[in-house]
Every structure is written in structure tokens, then in C-alpha cells.
Residue, then its C-alpha position, 0 to 999 in steps of 0.5 A: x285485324x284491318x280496321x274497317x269504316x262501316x256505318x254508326x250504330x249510334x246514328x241520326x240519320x244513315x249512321x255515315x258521319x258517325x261512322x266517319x267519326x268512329x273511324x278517325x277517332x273523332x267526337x261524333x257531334x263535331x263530324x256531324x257539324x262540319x257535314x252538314x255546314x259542308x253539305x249547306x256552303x257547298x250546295x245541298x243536292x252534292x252533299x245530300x247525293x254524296x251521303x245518300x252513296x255513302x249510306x248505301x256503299x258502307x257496311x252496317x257494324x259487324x257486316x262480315x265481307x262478302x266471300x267469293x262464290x264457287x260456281x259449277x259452271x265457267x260464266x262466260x263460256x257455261x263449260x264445266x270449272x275446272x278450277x278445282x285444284x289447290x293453288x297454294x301448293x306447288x307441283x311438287x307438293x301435289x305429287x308428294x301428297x297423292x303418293x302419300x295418299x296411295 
């Protein structure tokens, strides 16, 4: 399975460092230290604004990704989907398992 930056569980504030940390096999407290000493030396309203958008974006730990949605309806144009089909299988396929199926 794919490795995923999420937010700490063990956090301070919005668990972003902590999940920095996690992520790149860090110790927590020094990525907690050079972030605030980056957000301080660099101007506090980018650093706070740059942490504020990373506790909103990363995913809480265990959050599964979100699924695609099938819809009835095409969104643009409101006519019927018909994308019903299965894309994996060539026509071929297709035309071998609706024979199989008779």
C-alpha cells in the first residue's frame, strides 16, 4: 500500500508537523521546532496561512480517499449516462460473455 501524508494523531495543534514528521520518518518535536522557527524568521502571516491550508487539505489518519460518484445524469448537458458499460474488457470479450450468458 501507497504511503500517505495525513495529519498526526498525536497532535499539538492541527496535527500538520506531526504528520510531516510521520511521513519522512522524523522525530516529531524537531519538525515541530524548525516550523515554528521557519514560520517566525519568515513572517508569521505565510507560515500561519501555509498551516492553516495544510490542516484543511491533509486527511485525518485512517480517512479512506474518496470514491468516484456514478451519476444518472450526464452533468453537463442533464441527458441520461451511458456510461454503463465495462471499460476493461474488449469487444471481443463482451461478445464472448453475452454468448455465454444466452
Amino acid at each position: 500500500m501507497q504511503k500517505r501524508l495525513t495529519k498526526s494523531p498525536d497532535k499539538i495543534l492541527a496535527g500538520v508537523f506531526g504528520g510531516i514528521a510521520n511521513y519522512f520518518g522524523f522525530d516529531p518535536a524537531w519538525v515541530r521546532i524548525i516550523g515554528a522557527a521557519v514560520i517566525l524568521f519568515t513572517g508569521i502571516f505565510p507560515g500561519i496561512a501555509l498551516y492553516i491550508i495544510a490542516a484543511m487539505v491533509l486527511p485525518e489518519p485512517g480517512a479512506s480517499s474518496p470514491k468516484a460518484e456514478k451519476h444518472d445524469t450526464d452533468y453537463h448537458t442533464g441527458r441520461p449516462n451511458s456510461m454503463d458499460d465495462d471499460f476493461t474488457k474488449t469487444n471481443d470479450e463482451k461478445e464472448s460473455d453475452s454468448k455465454d450468458n444466452e
